[in-house]
C-alpha positions in Angstrom: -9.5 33.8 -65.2 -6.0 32.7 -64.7 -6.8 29.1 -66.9 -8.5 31.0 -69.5 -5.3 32.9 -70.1 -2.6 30.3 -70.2 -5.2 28.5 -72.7 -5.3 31.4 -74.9 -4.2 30.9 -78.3 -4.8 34.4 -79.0 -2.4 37.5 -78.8 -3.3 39.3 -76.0 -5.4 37.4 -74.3 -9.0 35.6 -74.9 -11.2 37.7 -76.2 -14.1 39.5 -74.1 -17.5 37.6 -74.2 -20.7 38.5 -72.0 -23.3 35.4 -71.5 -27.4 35.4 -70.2 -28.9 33.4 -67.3 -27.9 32.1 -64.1 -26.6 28.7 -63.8 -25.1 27.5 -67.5 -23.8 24.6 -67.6 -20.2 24.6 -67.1 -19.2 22.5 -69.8 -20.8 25.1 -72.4 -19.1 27.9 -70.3 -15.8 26.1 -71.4 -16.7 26.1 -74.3 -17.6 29.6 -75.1 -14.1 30.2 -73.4 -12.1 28.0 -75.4 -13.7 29.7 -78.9 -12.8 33.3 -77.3 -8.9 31.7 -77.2 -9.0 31.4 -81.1 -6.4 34.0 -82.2 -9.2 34.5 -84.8 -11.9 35.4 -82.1 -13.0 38.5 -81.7 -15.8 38.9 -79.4 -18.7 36.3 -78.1 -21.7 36.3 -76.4 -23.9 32.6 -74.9 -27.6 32.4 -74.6 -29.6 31.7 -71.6 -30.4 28.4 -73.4 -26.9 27.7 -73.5 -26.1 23.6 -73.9 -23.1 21.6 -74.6 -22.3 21.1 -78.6 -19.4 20.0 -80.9 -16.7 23.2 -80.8 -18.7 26.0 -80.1 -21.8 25.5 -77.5 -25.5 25.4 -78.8 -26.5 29.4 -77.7 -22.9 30.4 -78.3 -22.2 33.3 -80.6 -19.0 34.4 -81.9 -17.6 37.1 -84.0 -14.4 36.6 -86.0 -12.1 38.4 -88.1 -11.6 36.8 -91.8 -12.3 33.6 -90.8 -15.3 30.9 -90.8 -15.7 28.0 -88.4 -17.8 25.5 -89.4 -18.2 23.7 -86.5 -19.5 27.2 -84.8 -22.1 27.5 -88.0 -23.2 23.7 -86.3 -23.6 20.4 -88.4 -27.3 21.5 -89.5 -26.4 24.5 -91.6 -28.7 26.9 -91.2 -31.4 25.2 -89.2 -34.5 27.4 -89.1 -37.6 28.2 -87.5 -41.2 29.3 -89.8 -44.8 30.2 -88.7 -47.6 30.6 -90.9 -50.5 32.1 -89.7 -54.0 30.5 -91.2 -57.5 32.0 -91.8 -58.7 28.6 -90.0 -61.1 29.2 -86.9 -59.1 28.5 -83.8 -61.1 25.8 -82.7 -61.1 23.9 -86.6 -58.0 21.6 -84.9 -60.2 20.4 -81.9 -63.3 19.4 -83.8 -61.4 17.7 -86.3 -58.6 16.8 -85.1 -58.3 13.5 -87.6 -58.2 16.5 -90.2 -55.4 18.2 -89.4 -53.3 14.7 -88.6 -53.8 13.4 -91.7 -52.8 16.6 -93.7 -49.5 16.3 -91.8 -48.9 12.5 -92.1 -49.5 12.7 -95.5 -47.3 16.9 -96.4 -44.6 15.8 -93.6 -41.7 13.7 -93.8 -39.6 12.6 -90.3 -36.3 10.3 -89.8 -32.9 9.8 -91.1 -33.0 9.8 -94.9 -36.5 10.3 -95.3 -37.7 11.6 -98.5 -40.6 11.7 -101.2 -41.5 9.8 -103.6 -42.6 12.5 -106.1 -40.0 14.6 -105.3 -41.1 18.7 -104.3 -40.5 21.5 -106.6 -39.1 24.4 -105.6 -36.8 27.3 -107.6 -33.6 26.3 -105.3 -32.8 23.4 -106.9 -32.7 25.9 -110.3 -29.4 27.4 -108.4 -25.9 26.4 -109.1 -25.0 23.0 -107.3 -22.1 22.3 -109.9 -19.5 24.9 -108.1 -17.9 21.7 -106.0 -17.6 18.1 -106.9 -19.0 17.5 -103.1 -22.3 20.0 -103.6 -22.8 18.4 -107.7 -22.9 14.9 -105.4 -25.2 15.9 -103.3 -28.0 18.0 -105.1 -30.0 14.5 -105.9 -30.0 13.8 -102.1 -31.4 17.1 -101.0 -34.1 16.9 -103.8 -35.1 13.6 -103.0 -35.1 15.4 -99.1 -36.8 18.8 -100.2 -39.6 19.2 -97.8 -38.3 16.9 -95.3 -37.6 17.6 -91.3 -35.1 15.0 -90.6 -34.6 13.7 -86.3 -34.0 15.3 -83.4 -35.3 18.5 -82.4 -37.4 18.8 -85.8 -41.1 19.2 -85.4 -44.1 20.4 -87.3 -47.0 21.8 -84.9 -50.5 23.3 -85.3 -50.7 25.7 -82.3 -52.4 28.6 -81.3 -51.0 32.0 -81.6 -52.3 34.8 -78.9 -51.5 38.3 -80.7 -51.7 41.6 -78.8 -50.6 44.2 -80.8 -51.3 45.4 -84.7 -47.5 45.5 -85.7 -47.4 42.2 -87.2 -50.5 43.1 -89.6 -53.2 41.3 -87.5 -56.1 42.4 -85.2 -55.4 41.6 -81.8 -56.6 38.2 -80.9 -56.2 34.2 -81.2 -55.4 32.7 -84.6 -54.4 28.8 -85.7 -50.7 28.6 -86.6 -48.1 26.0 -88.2 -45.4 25.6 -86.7 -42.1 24.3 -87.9 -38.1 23.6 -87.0 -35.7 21.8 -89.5 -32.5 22.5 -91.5 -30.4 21.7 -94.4 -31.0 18.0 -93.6 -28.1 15.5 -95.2 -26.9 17.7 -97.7 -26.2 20.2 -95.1 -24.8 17.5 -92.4 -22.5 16.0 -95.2 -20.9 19.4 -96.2 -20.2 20.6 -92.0 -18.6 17.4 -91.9 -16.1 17.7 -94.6 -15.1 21.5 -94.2 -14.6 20.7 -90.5 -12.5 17.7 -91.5 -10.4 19.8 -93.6 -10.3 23.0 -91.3 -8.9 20.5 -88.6 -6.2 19.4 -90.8 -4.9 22.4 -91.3 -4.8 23.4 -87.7 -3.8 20.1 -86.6 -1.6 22.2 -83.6 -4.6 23.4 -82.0 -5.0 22.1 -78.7 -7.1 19.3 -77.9 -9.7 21.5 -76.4 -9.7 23.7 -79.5 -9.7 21.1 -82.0 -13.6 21.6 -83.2 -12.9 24.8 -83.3 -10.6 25.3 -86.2 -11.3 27.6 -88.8 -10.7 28.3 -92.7 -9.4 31.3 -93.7 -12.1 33.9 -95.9 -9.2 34.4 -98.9 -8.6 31.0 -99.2 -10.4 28.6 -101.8 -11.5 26.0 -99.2 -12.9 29.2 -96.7 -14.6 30.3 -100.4 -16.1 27.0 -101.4 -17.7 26.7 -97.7 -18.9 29.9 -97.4 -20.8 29.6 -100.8 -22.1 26.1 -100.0 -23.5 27.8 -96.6 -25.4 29.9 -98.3 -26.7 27.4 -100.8 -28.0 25.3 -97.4 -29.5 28.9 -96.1 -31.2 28.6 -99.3 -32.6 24.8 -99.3 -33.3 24.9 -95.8 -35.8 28.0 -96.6 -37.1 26.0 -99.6 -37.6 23.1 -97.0 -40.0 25.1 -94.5 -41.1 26.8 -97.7 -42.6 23.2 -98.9 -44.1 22.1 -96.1 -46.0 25.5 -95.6 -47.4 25.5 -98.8 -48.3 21.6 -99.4 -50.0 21.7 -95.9 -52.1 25.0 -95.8 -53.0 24.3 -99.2 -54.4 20.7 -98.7 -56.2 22.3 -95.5 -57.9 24.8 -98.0 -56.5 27.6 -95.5 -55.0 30.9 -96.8 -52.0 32.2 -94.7 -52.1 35.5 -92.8 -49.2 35.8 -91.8 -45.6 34.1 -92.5 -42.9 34.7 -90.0 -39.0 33.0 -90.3 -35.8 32.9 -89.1 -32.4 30.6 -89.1 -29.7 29.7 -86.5 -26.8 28.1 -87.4 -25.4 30.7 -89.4 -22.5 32.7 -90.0 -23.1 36.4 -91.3 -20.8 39.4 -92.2 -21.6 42.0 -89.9 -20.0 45.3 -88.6 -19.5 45.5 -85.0 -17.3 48.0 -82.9 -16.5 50.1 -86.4 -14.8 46.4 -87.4 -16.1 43.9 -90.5 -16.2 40.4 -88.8 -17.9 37.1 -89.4 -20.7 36.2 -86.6 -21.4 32.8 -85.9 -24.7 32.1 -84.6 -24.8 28.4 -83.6 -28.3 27.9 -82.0 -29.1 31.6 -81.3 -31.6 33.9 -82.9 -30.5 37.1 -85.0 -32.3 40.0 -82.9 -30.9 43.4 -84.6 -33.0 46.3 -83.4 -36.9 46.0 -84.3 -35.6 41.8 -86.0 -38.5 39.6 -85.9 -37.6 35.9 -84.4 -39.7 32.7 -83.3 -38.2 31.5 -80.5 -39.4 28.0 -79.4 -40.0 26.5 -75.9 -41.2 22.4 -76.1 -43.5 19.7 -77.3 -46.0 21.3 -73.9 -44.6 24.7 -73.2 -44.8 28.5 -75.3 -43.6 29.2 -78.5 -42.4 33.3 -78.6 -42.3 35.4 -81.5 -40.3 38.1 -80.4 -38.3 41.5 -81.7 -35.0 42.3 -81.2 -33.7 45.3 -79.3 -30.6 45.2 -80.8 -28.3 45.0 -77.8 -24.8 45.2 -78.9 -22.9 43.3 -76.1 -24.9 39.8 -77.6 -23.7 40.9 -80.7 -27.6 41.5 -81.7 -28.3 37.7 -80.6 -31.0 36.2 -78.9 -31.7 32.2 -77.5 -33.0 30.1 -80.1 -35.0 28.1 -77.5 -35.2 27.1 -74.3 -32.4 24.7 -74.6 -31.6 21.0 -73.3 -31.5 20.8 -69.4 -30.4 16.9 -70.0 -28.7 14.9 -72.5 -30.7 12.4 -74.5 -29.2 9.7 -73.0 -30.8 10.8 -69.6 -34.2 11.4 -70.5 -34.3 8.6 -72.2 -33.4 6.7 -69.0 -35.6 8.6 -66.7 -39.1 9.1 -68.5 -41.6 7.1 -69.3 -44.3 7.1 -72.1 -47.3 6.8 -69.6 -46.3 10.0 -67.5 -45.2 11.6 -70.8 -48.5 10.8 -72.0 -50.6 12.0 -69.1 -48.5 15.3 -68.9 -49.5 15.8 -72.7 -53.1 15.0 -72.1 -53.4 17.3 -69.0 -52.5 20.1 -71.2 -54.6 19.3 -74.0 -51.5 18.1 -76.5 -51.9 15.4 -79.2 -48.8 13.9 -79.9 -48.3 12.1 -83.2 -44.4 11.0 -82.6 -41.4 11.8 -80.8 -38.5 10.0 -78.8 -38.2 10.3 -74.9 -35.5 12.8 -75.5 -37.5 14.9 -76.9 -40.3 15.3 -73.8 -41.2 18.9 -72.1 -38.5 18.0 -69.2 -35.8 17.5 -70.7 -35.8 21.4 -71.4 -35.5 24.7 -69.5 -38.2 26.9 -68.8 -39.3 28.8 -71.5 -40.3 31.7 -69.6 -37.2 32.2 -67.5 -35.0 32.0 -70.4 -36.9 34.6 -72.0 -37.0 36.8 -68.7 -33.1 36.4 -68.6 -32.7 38.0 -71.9 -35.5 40.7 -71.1 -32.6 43.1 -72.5 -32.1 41.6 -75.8 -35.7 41.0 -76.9 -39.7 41.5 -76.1 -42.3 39.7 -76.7 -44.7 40.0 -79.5 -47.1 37.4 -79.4 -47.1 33.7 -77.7 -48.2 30.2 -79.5 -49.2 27.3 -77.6 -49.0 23.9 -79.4 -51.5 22.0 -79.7 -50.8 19.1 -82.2 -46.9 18.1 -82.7 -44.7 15.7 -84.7 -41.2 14.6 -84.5 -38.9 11.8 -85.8 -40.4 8.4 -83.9 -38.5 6.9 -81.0 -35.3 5.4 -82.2 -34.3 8.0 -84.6 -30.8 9.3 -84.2 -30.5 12.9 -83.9 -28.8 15.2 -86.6 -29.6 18.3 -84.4 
């Protein structure tokens, strides 16, 4: 496109990206284009469940060469999705119900700065956190937050998992599941914020519309120092999920089957088209040929646990969800708690807290973003939720 040209920053043009699904929004169309002007850029791909997000879009992936963007790794560094299969009968969750919600009110933490009181154990917080002055300041935080989910798109569920095939290690069948999505809470928030500060200030040029874009160079010290304290929130947010599905299946006298993970948010090194490059997943799934992912629908719709063809025009990426049809704001204005309620109900969904902007329709179909990226993954099995909690209303999003 003529615009996308005289926008390029990069040699040669912007560089070639494909996208999934009919009708993106435009806005994250722009986006994607504007991260493909980067003379960094090398190749991108956007997700069916494509929505608008600081710099890069939420669904957007992008390869670069020797270079990291923070804002395209997303302020929740390495935000991740786990599933742990229980030896619970199915219907345990609808003939005790009180059970099951106390175990999670009492091994579950929502909101901004939550945190327990006898802090959780776990052999991350044994790693180095002395390698900055910013991560040493910070490890007493993310203790004080191990095991914690934070706001916005965060949830714990018990669900029910329908499983067709023997690959995963299961008979065919219906089992009860956990369910959960969270990152690298504050710790991980504080550090996107100050590498993206200092990545903009040295590319204080850029163009307005490529200014959350700017990126830190691999060689240098400050492109070093993120890099390590990304994988250092890869780590804790793993120790996070790792928590809460051990304290929760554990007070539920359960054993666990079966434990499935993944994490968005991410930046990887990865060789595509013979070339070493940096891919930035920001809210999309890694789905490398026979790559297990959960990919999550709503509060009221699927869950899908799917494996990755490998398709190398996504740059072996798949959605991470079915992704915001509607800003907060929005649903917020337009839904209600009693039809929200009754919609729940009808379906056979107990709710234990969320915000309005969290509801079913304030998301895409699950199923036709899966059917639009038929070529990039297939389904393995299908969880239904059946008992959820999020931040309460009023909680400000760190999604």
């Amino acid at each position: 496109m003529e615009t996308h040209r005289k926008r390029s920053e990069r040699p040669g043009g912007p560089a070639p990206y494909r996208k999934w699904g009919q009708n993106l929004e435009a806005q994250s169309v722009r986006q994607m284009e504007n991260a493909c002007a980067l003379p960094v850029a090398v190749r991108g791909a956007l997700m069916p469940d494509a929505h608008l997000g600081y710099g890069l879009p939420i669904g957007g992936v992008l390869a670069t060469r020797n270079a990291v963007i923070p804002y395209a790794v997303g302020v929740d560094i390495a935000c991740r999705v786990r599933m742990s299969v229980l030896d619970l009968p199915v219907d345990s969750l609808t003939r005790q119900p009180e059970r099951f919600k106390k175990v999670v009110e009492k091994e579950t933490r929502f909101g901004v700065g939550s945190s327990f009181k006898k802090r959780r154990q776990h052999d991350v917080m044994d790693d180095d956190w002395s390698f900055t002055p910013l991560v040493r300041r910070l490890k007493d935080k993310a203790w004080a937050q191990l095991g914690t989910s934070g706001s916005g798109n965060h949830f714990v569920e018990f669900g029910v998992i329908e499983v067709g095939e023997t690959d995963l290690g299961l008979e065919p069948g219906e089992y009860l599941a956990l369910l959960s999505h969270s990152g690298s809470r504050g710790a991980g928030a504080t550090i996107a914020g100050h590498y993206s500060k200092l990545a903009m200030s040295r590319h204080s040029k850029l163009p307005r519309e490529l200014k959350h874009l700017a990126w830190l160079e691999l060689g240098s010290e400050a492109g070093r120092e993120y890099w390590r304290s990304m994988e250092l929130m890869g780590r804790y947010a793993a120790a996070n999920h790792a928590c809460i599905h051990r304290h929760v299946p554990r007070e539920l006298g359960a054993r666990v089957l079966l434990t499935l993970e993944n994490h968005h948010n991410f930046a990887w090194r990865e060789e595509h088209d013979g070339e070493k490059v940096i891919v930035h997943r920001k809210g999309a799934t890694p789905a490398g040929k026979g790559v297990l992912g959960i990919i999550p629908g709503s509060m009221a719709t699927p869950t899908y646990v799917a494996r990755g063809k490998g398709n190398p025009a996504s740059l072996n990426s798949a959605a991470h969800g079915a992704g915001r049809v509607m800003s907060r704001r929005k649903a917020k204005k337009i839904f209600s708690w009693p039809e929200i309620r009754k919609h729940l109900e009808e379906r056979g969904i107990t709710l234990l807290s969320a915000g309005l902007d969290e509801v079913p329709m304030a998301y895409k179909d699950i199923d036709e973003v899966m059917a639009a990226q038929a070529d990039l993954v297939e389904i393995v099995a299908r969880f239904q939720p059946k008992m959820v909690k999020m931040a309460p209303p009023g909680e400000r999003p760190e999604d």
